[in-house]
N, C-alpha and C positions, 0 to 999 in steps of 0.2 A: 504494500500500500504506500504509496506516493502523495507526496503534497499538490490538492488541485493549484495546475497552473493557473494564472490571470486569466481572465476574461479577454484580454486583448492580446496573449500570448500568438506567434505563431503556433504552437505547439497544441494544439488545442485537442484531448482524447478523453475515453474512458477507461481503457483497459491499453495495455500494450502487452503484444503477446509475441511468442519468437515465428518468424516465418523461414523455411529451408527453400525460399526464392532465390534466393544467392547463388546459393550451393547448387541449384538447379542450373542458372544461367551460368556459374564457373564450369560448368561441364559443357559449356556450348563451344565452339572454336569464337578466339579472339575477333576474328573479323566481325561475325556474326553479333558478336555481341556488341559494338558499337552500331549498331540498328536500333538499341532497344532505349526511348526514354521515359522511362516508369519508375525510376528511384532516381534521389536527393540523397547526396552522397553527404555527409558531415565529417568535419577532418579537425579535430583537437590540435593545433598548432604547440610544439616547442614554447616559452613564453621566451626564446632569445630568437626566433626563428626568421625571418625576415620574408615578411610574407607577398611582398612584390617580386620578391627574385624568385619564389616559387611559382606565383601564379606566372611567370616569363615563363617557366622552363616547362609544365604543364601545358601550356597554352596550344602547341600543334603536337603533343604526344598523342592520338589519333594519325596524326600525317605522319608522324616519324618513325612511328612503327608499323606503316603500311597498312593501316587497317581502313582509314576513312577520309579522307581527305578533305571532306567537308565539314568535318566535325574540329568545332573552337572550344575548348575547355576553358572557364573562365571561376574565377576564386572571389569569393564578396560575404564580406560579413556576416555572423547572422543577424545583427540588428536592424541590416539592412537588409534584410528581403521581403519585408513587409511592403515597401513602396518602391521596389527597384523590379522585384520577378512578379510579385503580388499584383496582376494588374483586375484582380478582382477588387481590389484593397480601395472604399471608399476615399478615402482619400491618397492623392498621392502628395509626393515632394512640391511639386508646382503649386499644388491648390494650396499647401502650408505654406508656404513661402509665401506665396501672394495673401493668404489672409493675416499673416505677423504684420507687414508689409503697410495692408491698410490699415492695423490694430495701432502701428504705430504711428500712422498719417494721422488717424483718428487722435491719438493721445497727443499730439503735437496741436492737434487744433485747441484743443479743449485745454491745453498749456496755457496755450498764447489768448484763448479766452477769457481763461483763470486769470491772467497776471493783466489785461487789459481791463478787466473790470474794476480790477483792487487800485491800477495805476489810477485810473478816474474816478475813483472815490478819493484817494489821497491828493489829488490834483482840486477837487472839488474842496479837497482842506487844507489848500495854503495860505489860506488868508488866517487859522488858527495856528499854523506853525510860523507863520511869520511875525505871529504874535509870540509863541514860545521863545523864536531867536532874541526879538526885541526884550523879554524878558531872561535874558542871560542862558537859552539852550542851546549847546554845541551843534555843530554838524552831526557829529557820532553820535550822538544822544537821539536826535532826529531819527536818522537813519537804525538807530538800535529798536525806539518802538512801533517804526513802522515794521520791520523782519520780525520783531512778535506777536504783533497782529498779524501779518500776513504766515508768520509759523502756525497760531493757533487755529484760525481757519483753513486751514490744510491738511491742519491733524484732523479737522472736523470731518472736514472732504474725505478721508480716510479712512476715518472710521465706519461713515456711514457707506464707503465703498465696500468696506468689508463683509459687513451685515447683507449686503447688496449678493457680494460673490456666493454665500454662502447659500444664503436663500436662492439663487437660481444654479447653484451646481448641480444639483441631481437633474434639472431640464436639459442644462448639456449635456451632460453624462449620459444621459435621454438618446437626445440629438446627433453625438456623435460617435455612438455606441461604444464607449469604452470606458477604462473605471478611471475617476478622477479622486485620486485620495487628498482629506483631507490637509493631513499634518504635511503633505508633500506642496499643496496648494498654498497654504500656510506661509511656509517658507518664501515659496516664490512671489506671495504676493509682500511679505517685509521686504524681499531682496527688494523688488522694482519700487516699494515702497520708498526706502532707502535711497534709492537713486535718483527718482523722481524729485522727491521734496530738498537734496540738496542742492537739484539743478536750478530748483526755485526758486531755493535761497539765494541763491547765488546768481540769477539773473536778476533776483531781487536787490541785492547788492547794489548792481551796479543802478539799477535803474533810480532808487531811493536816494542813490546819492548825486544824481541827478535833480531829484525833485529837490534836496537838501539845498542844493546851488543856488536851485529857481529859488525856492522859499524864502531866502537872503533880499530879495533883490525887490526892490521897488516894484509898485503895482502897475506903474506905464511902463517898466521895462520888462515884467512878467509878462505883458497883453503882446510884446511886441516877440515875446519868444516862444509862442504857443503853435507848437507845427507838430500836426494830430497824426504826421506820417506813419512814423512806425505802428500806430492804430488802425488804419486802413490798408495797412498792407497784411496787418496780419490777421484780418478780416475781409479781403480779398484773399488770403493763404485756403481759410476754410472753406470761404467758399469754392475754391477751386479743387478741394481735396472732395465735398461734396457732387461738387459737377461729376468728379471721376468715379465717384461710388453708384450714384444715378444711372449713370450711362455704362457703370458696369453689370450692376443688378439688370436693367433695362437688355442689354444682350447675352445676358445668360437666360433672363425669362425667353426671349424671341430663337433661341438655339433649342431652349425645350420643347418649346411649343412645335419649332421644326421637326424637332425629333418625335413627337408625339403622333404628329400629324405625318410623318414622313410614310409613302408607298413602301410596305417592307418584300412588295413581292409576291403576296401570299396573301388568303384570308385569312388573319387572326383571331377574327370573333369565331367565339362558340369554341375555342381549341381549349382542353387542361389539360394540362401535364401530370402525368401519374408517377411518382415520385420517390425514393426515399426508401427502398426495399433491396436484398442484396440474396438474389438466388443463383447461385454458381452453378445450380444442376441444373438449371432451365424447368422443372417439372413442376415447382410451384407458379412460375411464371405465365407456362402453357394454359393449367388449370384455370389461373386467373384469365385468361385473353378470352379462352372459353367460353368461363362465366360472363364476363363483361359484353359480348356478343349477342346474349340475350337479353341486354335491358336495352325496352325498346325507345328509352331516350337517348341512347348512344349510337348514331347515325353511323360513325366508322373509327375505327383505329388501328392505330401504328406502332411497330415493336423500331426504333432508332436511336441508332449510337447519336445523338445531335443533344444540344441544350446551348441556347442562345448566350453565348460568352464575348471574353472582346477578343480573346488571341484564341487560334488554336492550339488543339493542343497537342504536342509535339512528335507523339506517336501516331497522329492521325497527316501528317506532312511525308509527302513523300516527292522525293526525283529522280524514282524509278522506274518513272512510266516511259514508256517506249510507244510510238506510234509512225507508223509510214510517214514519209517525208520527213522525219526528224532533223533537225541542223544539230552536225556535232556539236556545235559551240554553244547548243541549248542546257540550259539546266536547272530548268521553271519546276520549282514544286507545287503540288498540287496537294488540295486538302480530300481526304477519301475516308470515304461516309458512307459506313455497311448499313445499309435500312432494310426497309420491307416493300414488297407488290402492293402495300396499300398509304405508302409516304407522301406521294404525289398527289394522291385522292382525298387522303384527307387533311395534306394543305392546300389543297383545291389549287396547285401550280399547274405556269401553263406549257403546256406543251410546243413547243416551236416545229420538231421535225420529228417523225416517228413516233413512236409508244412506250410507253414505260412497261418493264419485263412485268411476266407474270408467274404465280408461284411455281415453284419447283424449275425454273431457266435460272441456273444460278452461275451462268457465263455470262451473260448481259451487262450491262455497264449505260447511264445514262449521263451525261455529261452537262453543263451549264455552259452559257453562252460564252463565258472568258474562258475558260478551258477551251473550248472549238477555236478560240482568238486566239490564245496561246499555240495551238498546236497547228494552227493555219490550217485546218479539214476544210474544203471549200463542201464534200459530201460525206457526212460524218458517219450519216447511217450505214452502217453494215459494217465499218470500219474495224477491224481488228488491232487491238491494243495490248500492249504486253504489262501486266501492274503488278507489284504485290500483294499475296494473297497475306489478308487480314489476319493478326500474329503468328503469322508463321515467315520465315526468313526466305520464300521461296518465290518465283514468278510464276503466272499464267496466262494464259492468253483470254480476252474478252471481247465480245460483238457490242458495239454500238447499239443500244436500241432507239435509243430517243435522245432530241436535244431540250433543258428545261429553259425556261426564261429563267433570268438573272434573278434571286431574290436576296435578301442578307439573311445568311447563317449565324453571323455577330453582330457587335453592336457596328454603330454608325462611326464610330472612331475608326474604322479599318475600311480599305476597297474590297470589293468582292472579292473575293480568292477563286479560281479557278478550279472546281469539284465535280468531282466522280463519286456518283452514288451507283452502291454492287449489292447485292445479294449476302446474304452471310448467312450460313445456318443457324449461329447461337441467338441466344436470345442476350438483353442488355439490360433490362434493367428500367428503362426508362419508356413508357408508352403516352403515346398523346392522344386524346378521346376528342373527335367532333361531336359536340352534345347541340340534338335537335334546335333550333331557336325556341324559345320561351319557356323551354324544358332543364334550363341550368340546375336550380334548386332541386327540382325532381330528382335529375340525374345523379348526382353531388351525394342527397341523402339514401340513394339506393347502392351507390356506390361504396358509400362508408358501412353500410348493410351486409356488404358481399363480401369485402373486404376479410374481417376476422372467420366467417363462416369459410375461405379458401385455407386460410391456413391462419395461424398464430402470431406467423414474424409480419403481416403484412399489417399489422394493429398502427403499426410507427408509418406506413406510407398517406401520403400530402398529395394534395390536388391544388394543383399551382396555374389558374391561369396564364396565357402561354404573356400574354401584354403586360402582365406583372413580370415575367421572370427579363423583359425587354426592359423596362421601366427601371428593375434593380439596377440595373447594368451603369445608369445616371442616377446612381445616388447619391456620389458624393456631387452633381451636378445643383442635384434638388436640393441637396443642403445648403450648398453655396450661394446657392438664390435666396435661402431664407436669411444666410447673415447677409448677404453683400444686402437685401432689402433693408435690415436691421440699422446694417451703419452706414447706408444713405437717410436714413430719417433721423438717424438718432445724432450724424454729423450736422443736415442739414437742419438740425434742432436749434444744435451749437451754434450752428452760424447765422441763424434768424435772433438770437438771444445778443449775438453780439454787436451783430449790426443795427438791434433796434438801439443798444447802449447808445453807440455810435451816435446814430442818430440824436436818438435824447441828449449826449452831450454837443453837438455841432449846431442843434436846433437852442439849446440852451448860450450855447457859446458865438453865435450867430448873430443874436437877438438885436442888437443896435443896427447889424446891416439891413433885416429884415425891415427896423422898424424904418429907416431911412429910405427905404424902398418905396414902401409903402406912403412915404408922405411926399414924396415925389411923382407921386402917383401909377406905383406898378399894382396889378390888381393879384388877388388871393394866387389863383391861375396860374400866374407868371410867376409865384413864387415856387407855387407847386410843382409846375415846368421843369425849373430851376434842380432842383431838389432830387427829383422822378432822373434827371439827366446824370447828376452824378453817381447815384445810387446802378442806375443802369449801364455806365461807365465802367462800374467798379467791377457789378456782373462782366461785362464782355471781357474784359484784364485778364479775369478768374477765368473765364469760357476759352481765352488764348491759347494758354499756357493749359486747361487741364484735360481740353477736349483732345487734343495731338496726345498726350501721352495718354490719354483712357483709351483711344481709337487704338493707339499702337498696343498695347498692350492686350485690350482684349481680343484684338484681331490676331495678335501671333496666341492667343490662347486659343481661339477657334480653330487654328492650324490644326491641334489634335486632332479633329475630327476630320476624316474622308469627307463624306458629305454634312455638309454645315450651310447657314443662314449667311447673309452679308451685314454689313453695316449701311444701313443706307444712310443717308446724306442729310433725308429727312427727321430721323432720328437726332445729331447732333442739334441739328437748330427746333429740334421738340425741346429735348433736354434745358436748352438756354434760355428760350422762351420762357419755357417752366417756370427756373431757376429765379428769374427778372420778376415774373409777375407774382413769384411768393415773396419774393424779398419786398416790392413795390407795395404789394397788401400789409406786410410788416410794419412797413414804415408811418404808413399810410394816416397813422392817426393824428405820429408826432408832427406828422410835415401840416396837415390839416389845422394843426392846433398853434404852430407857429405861425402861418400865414394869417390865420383868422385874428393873431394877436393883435390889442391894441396899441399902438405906437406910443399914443399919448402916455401910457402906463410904462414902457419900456425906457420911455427918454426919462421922464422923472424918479426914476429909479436907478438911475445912471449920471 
């Protein structure tokens, strides 16, 4: 008895038990055995070992002892095969990467928001530190009880982040299916804690001593040194880091929707996947097919080596087909997929030339459109192929029956692959039922009915519609759509929050220009103009600079995918549009409240 592994282990079992597969395949000749990839070889390194100079010398030991020539042996961590071989693995490298990425664009707004609001509070109180100075207070003394206000409201910020983390850790944890422990979170949220609030300090620092300066100095020469830059620029920062989150989330929802809506080839409605059972004799499997043949909501079904993945898999690739007209210098592998006389029928695919074999023709061989393209057949039917026969190490020859239309066997992240579908005697494990239209739930509970009454082990087999097992395939897609949604509202929160400051103090700080305006006769309108201009200004700055790197970025992210969406053009200027007329609603009241002000009241108070 062993200690259960994690939850997010690769290692994931219940039992481990000895298998004499090995010792099976050491008795096969060397050659032969480099055909075979069905075992994960693990190798306990030396800890003095130097493991780039081994994976060098490993690297064509296949070519160099004349066994394979095709075959790269390649050596990688095991921490890393989660997101390097894993390409089932929800998330990969890239998507982390990119979401740190924005975790940290986001913390840098919400920085520079933090210390822009506090700077304008403490700017709104220099007429009482200018009073401290004139009453015998130091620069440093200044500067000392501004950094403990602004330390204790940070400790505040921090705390209440923390109660924050906690309370939504088990929703990620949820979310991104893995365990998030506490005392480990813990830590890493003092570390960044840590680092965060001395960066603060310390730009607090300099900025306070700054204000210290100003504070000294006469009130006409205070008026005349009020330049709100570094505030607008770093409220033009967020807003630009929002733009990029907007228009990120915005094509990652439009790549799903493609994918959802995307032609896969085939009828998918009404297919489930029968699942989850491990019969090695074929005789419980048989019995089951039997059974399932007479419920008469199950229109037809299929015994197929297939399950809609992103890569094939590696025992199912082969370049050892042989077909007339061959070019030596060809050496195109192809993916080959033992199914059944009833695969085609009840994916409802369609036939281009010929006919798909029928029981007991178990020379036949049907091909897909990019295999015929691959092997330049101008008449494919009748065509005699030489493949390897299905686990065994041997070739035979096979007749062309039919050509299929092209559909996707994987996900949309990959081009078609060029496949051969054969006949195979065994059985596999995995069967797909077309269930009547409006007959699902019927189907489903008579199914789970038949199920234990066949035998015993089949208690643990699952019914998987076939458009969920597609759908898995982007999940770590659909997650990333849910945060990148997250932290385009919850940036574009920050930057509404800070530009309406802004506002409030520009419209506060303004207020002699406004009134002069006005008594010269510019009407409410024109002030609003005014106002609506710079604030839209500030948008396009932000749209410049963040629309080119969102566009570049998520379009080399679209690259993963074979068939994928565009960016169209109209998109960017939705996006900006957007952007403009929620910030312009934002402002909207203070600008409203300045322009309608009374002059006569501003001059006399001035």
């Amino acid at each position: 008895v062993v200690k259960d592994p994690p939850a997010n282990s690769n290692f994931s079992f219940d039992a481990i038990i000895y298998s004499d597969m090995v010792k099976h395949f050491a008795g096969i000749d060397e050659k032969q055995q480099w055909g075979f990839f069905i075992f994960d070889l693990y190798v306990k390194l030396n800890p003095h070992a130097d493991a780039g100079a081994l994976a060098e010398q490993v690297r064509d030991l296949a070519s160099r002892s004349g066994s394979n020539p095709d075959v790269e042996l390649r050596i990688l961590p095991v921490g890393d095969i989660r997101h390097h071989l894993n390409s089932d693995a929800p998330f990969t490298l890239n998507f982390i990467g990119l979401f740190v990425a924005s975790g940290i664009l986001l913390l840098l707004s919400t920085v520079f928001n933090f210390l822009n609001l506090h700077l304008d509070f403490f700017r709104q109180r220099l007429r009482e530190l200018h009073l401290r100075i004139v009453n015998g207070a130091t620069g440093g003394q200044l500067i000392r009880q501004m950094l403990f206000e602004l330390a204790c409201s940070t400790l505040i910020a921090f705390l209440l982040s923390y109660f924050l983390i906690i309370l939504v850790r088990p929703a990620f944890s949820g979310l991104l299916g893995i365990e998030i422990g506490v005392s480990q979170l813990i830590l890493f949220f003092l570390a960044c804690s840590a680092v965060l609030w001395s960066s603060i300090l310390l730009v607090g620092v300099v900025a306070f001593w700054r204000l210290s300066r100003l504070a000294m100095l006469s009130l006409s020469e205070r008026e005349g040194r009020r330049q709100p830059v570094l505030r607008r620029m770093a409220v033009t920062l967020q807003l630009a880091v929002s733009v990029v989150f907007i228009l990120a989330a915005s094509v990652v929802m439009m790549q799903m929707r493609f994918v959802n809506h995307k032609d896969l080839g085939f009828d998918r409605n009404g297919i489930v996947q029968l699942s989850g059972f491990q019969d090695y004799s074929g005789k419980v499997e048989a019995a089951l097919i039997d059974r399932l043949k007479t419920v008469p909501q199950i229109e037809i079904l299929t015994d197929a080596y297939f399950e809609p993945r992103h890569e094939v898999l590696p025992y199912c690739l082969s370049n050892r087909v042989e077909w007339p007209g061959e070019q030596f210098s060809a050496n195109s592998s192809f993916y080959l997929l033992p199914v059944d006389e009833c695969f085609a029928s009840t994916f409802r695919l369609e036939l281009l030339h010929g006919k798909w074999w029928e029981e007991g023709e178990m020379q036949k061989v049907v091909l897909n459109e990019e295999a015929v393209r691959v092997m330049g057949l101008r008449d494919p039917v009748g065509t005699v192929i030489r493949m390897p026969v299905f686990e065994e190490d041997s070739v035979a020859d096979y007749e062309v029956a039919g050509v299929v239309k092209d559909f996707h066997l994987l996900s949309l992240r990959n081009r078609i692959q060029p496949a051969l579908f054969f006949p195979s005697p065994q059985l596999f494990n995995i069967l797909y039922l077309r269930i009547v239209p409006g007959k699902e739930m019927e189907a489903i509970r008579r199914i789970m009915e038949i199920l234990p009454e066949v035998d015993v082990t089949l208690t643990d087999a699952r019914l998987t519609p076939i458009g969920d097992l597609y759908d898995r395939l982007n999940r770590s897609e659909q997650v990333g759509l849910k945060m990148f949604s997250v932290l385009a509202v919850v940036c574009l929160l920050i930057s509404l929050f800070g530009i309406y400051a802004v506002a409030s103090a520009a419209s506060h700080r303004r207020r002699k220009e406004i009134a002069i305006r006005k008594v010269v006769g510019a009407e409410a309108e024109t002030i609003v103009r005014m106002f609506f201009r710079e604030y839209t200004l500030q948008v396009v700055i932000a749209g410049v600079f963040a629309l080119p790197l969102a566009y570049f970025t998520m379009n080399n992210w679209l690259q993963g995918y074979a068939y994928r969406t565009d960016i169209p053009g109209w998109l960017l200027a939705g996006v900006l549009t957007g952007v403009i007329a929620v910030v312009l609603l934002t402002v909207l009241g203070q600008v409203l409240r300045a322009a309608n002000s009374n002059p006569a009241e501003v001059v006399k108070s001035e």
